[in-house]
C-alpha positions in Angstrom: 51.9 152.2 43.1 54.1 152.8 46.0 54.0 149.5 47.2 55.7 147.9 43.8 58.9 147.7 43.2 61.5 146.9 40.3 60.2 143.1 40.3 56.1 143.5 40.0 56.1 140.3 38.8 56.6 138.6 42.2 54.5 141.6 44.3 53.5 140.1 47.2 53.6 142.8 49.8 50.2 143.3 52.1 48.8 146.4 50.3 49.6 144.5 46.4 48.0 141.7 48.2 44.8 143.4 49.4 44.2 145.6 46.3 44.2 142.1 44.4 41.9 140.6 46.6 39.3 143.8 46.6 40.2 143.3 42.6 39.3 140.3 42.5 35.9 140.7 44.6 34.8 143.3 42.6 34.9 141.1 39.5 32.9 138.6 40.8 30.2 140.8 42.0 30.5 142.4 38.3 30.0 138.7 36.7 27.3 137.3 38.7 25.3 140.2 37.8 24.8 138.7 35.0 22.0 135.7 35.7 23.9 133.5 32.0 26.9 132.9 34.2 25.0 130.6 36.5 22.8 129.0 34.1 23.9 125.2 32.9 25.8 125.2 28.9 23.1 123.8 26.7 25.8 122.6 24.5 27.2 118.8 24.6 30.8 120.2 25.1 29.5 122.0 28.4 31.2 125.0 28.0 31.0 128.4 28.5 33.2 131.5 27.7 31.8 135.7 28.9 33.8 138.0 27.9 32.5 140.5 30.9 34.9 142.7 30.4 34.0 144.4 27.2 31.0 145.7 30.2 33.2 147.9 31.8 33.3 148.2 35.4 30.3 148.9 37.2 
């Protein structure tokens, strides 16, 4: 990406920025498609773990 440099670890320029945001929208659109993530653990320890990826995007 044009925007990264030599130190991508500490990328924070407005365009790295943005593309994580619209990243990071786009995932959460992706997982609340799904109606489990909303819906309360049934187990004791309360927890939950989706692996949404292994969907793909779209």
């Amino acid at each position: 990406k044009e925007y990264e440099g030599d130190s991508k670890d500490y990328e924070f320029s407005r365009g790295s920025v943005e593309e994580r945001w619209r990243a990071g929208y786009f995932d959460t659109v992706r997982t609340l498609r799904h109606p489990e993530v909303v819906k309360r653990p049934s187990s004791p320890d309360g927890v939950f773990i989706f692996d949404v990826a292994q969907h793909g995007a779209g």
